[in-house]
N, C-alpha and C positions, 0 to 999 in steps of 0.2 A: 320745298323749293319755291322762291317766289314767280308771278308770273312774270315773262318776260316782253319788254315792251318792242315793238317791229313798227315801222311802215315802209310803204312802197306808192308808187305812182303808176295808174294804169290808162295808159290813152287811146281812146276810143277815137272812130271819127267824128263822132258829135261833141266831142269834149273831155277834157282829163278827170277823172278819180283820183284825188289822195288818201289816202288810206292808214290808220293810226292803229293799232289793233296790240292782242297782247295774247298768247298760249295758253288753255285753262290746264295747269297741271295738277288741278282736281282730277281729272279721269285716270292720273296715275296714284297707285294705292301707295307705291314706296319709292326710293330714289334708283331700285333697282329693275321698275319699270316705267324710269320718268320718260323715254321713247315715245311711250304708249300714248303719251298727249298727242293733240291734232295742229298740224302747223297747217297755214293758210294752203298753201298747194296742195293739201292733201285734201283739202271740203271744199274746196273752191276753184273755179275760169270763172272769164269776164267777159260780156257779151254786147252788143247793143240792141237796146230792146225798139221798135216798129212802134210807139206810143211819145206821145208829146206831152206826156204828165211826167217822166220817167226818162231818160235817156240812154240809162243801162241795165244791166241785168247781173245779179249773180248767180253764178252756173255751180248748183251742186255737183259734185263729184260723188255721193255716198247715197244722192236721195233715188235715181233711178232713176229720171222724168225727161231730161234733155239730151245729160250723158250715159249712156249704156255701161253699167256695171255690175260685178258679181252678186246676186242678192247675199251670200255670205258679207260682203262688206256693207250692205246694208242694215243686214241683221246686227251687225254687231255697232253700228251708228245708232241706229232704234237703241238697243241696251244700254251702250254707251251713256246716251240720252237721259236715259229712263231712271239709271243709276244717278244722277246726280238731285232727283226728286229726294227732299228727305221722306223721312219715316215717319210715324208716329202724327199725320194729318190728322186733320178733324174729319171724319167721313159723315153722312155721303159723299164722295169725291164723283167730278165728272170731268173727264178728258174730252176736250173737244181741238177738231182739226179743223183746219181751213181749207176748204176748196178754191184749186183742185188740186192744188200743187200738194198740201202737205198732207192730204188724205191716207194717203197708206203711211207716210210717218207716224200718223195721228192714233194710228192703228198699232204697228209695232211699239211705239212707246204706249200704247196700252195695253198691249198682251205681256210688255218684260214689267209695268209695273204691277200687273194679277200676280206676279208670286207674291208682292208683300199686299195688295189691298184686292183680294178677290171679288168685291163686290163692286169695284169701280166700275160706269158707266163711260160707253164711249158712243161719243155723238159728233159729228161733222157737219158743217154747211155745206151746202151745193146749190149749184144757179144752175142744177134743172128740176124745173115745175114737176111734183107729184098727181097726179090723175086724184082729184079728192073723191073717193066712194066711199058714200056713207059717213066721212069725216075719219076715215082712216088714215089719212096722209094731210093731217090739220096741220097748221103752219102754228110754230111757237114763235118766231120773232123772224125781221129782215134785220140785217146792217150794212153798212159800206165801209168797202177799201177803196179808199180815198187814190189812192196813186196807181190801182189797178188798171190793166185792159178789158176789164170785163169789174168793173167796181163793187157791185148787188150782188148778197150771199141770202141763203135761206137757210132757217137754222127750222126743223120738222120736231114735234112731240110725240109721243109714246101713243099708243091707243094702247097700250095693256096700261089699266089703271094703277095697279102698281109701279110699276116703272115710270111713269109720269110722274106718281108722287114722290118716289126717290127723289127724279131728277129737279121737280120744285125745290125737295129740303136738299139740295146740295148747300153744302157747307165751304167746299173746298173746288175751286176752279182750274185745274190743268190745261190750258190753253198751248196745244204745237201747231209750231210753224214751223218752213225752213228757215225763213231767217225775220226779223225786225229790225228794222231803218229808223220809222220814227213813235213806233209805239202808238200811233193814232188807230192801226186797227184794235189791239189790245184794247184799249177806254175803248170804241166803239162796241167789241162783242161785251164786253161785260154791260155798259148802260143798258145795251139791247136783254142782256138775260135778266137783269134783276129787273127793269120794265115788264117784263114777262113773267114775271111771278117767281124768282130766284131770290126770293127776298134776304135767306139768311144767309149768302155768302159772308165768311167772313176769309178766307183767303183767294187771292189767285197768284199762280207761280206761270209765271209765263215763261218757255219752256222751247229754244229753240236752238237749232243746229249751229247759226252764226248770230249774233245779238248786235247789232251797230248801233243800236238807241239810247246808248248809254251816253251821256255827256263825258267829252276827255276827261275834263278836271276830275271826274268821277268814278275814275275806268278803273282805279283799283279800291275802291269801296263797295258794299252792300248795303251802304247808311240809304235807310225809304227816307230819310228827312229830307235828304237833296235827290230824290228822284224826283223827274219830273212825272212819272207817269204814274206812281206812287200818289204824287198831289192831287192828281184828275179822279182818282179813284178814294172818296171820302170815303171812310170807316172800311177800309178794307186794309191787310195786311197781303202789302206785295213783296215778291219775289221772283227774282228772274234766274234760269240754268239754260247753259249753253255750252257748246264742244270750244266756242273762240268768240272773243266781242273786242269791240272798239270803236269807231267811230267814222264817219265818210266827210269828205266834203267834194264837190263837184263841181267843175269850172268849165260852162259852155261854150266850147270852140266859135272864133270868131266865124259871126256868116254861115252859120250851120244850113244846109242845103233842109227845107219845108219834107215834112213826110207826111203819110196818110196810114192811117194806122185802119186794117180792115174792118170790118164790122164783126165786134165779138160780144158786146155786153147786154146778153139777154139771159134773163132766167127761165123763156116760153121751157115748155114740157117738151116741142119738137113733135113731128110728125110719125114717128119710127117709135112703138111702144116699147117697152123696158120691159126686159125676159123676168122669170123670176129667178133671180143671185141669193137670196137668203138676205137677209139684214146685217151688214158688215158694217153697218156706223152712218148710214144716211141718216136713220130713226134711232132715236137712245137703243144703245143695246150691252149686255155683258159680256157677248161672247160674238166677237168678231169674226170669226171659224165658220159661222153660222151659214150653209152652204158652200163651203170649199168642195167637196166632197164628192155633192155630186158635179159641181166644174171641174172634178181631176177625173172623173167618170167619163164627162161629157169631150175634154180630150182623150181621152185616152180612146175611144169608140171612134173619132174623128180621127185618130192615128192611123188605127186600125184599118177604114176607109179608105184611106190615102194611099196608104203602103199594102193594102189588099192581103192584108192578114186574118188570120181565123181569129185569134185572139192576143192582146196588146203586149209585147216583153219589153222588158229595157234592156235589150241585149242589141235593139233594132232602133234603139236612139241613134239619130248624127250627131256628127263629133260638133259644130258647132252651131250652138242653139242662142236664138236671141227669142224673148218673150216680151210683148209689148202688150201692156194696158193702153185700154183708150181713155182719156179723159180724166172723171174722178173715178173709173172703173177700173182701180191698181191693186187693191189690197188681196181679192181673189188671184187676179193672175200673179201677182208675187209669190204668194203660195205657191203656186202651181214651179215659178220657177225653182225659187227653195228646194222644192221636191225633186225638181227634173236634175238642180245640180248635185244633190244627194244621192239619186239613182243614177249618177253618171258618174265616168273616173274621171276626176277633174286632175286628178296626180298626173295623166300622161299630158304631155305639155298640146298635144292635140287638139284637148277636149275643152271646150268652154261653154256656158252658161252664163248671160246675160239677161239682164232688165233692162225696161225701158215704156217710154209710154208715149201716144198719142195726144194732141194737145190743141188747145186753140191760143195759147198763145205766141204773138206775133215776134219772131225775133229775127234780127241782120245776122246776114253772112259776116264771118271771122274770130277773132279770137278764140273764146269758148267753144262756137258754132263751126263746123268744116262742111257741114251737108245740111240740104234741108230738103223734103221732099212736102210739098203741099197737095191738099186734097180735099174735096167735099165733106165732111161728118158726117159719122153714119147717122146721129139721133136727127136727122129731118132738120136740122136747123137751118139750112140751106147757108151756113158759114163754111169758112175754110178753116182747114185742121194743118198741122205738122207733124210731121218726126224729124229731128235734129237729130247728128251724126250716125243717122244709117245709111249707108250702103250696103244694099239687101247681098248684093252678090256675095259680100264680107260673111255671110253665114249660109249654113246649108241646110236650117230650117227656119222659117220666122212663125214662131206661135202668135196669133193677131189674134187677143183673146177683147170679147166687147159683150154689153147687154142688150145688144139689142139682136133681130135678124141679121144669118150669114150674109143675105143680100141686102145687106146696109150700103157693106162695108162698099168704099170706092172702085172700081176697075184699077186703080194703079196695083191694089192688091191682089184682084182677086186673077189678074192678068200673069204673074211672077208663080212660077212652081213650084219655087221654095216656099209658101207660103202656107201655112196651115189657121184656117179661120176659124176660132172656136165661139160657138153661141151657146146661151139657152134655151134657146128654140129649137 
């Protein structure tokens, strides 16, 4: 079944979006689950974004971060995802994500890609500064996202000497994100990795939920001769997979009212030290997992606390639970939701389990966005954070799982009963 072509207009109050796009019926295996494709309302709202490089936003529906949804539907976007990497790579392979947004994507398409490539590494950037002791927490490279509220990434190296040397001789580049606009961060991480000693990349497959960087005239080709981003990248064999791709164009409303976008782009460390979470993908790692365990411990002891039980059952779970990551700290507390919506009966129409995450990025009330609740950051940054579309009342427990200390976290939180604050500390 061919893919089929759509657009639509989306008007912001800073300006209209038109939008050219087209259904990847790749994710369906036969015509007897051609459904199973992703149409734009189903990955996407539209939002305006608090930044004067950018004047809008697109709102996953699948990823977790702005809009609250079931990690089941998540899980199955990661896989989704993940299934569309072919086989038979050149390995070393190394998945790397983008902070902060696409960090636990980063993560789930790389735990659904270990059934076929067990040895793949998964490494993230992040803009917060590591505590360097000893050269444990050595910086492998910076780059910039160019149209970001917070632009400067930090990509960390291995201190286990092995793993270091894998991730040198990577061969193969998995690079996720939510989405790509214009493909300038893509060139940007790869320059940055092969400057850094990634010399023998000979693939990257750039690898994301919605792809707009594709030129129209191009939208149903895979020819690298007319990619532009393919051009920028000499002696590399590119490849792009996505759940939906097409193309934007943006027309700035006349006399747009001046905005001040608040202060978010720093990579300092932050005053508020970082608990120990295990290595989930800050620092090359194989095994993502790598501390869940004891975070499902350390709520489940914090449950217990709360509800002044001898010891933790899930018989004593509320019927509606939301779990919120703070920051790039999602891939741990996703787990933990997975798990809580596994141990819960989600069949009574009752009972629900939600994701969702804390954030510093700045976005307008409407569309995509219905709520916004603002607040200090726990990591010392003396910035302002968000959660978009919560209203706490809306659940009868909120898991606020973070890395750092419980007494980070803001009074807006720790003021709400429903509230359960889980730390490493």
């Amino acid at each position: 079944m061919p893919n089929q072509q759509h657009s639509t207009t989306i008007t912001l109050p800073r300006g209209t979006l038109d939008l050219t796009y087209q259904t990847n019926a790749a994710t369906a295996k036969n015509d007897s689950e051609k459904d199973s494709s992703y149409q734009l309302e189903d990955l996407l709202g539209f939002a305006q974004r608090i930044n004067p490089k950018r004047a809008f936003l697109f709102v996953s529906k699948v990823l977790g971060r702005h809009i609250p949804v079931a990690p089941s539907t998540m899980r199955k976007a990661f896989t989704d995802l993940a299934n569309l990497v072919p086989s038979a790579l050149p390995e070393p392979i190394l998945v790397i994500g983008m902070a902060e947004t696409a960090v636990g994507l980063s993560a789930g398409v790389h735990q659904a890609l270990q059934t076929r490539y067990p040895n793949a590494l998964l490494l993230n950037s992040t803009r917060h500064a590591q505590h360097d002791d000893d050269n444990h927490h050595a910086l492998l490279t910076t780059f910039s996202e160019d149209h970001s509220h917070a632009s400067q990434h930090l990509i960390y190296q291995s201190a286990d000497k092995i793993t270091q040397a894998q991730l040198l001789a990577s061969k193969t580049l998995i690079m996720v994100d939510d989405e790509a606009s214009t493909g300038n961060t893509c060139v940007n991480v790869v320059t940055a990795l092969r400057e850094a000693g990634l010399k023998q990349l000979e693939q990257v497959h750039l690898t994301t939920l919605v792809d707009w960087s594709l030129n129209q005239s191009q939208a149903n080709t895979d020819a690298n001769a007319d990619d532009t981003i393919a051009k920028r990248l000499p002696n590399i064999d590119f490849h792009r997979h996505h759940l939906l791709s097409g193309a934007w164009t943006w027309t700035d409303a006349p006399n747009p009212q001046p905005i001040t976008m608040p202060s978010v782009d720093t990579t300092e460390a932050g005053s508020q030290a970082l608990g120990h979470t295990g290595n989930w993908g800050r620092f090359p790692t194989l095994d993502s997992t790598n501390g869940f365990d004891n975070y499902l411990l350390k709520f489940q002891t914090t449950f217990e606390l709360l509800n002044k039980q001898a010891r933790f059952d899930k018989e004593q779970l509320p019927q509606r639970i939301l779990v919120l990551g703070s920051n790039e700290f999602v891939w741990l507390p996703f787990l933990l939701a997975e798990w809580l919506e596994q141990n819960t009966n989600i069949d009574n129409n009752n009972n629900t389990v939600n994701f969702s995450a804390l954030t510093r990025s700045p976005i307008a009330l409407g569309g995509g966005i219905t709520t916004m609740l603002s607040f200090n950051d726990n990591y010392g940054l003396g910035m302002t954070n968000f959660a978009y579309n919560v209203e706490p009342s809306d659940w009868d427990l909120i898991v606020l799982c973070v890395e750092t200390a419980a007494d980070s976290v803001d009074d807006i939180w720790k003021n709400l009963d429903n509230v359960l604050i889980v730390s490493p500390t």
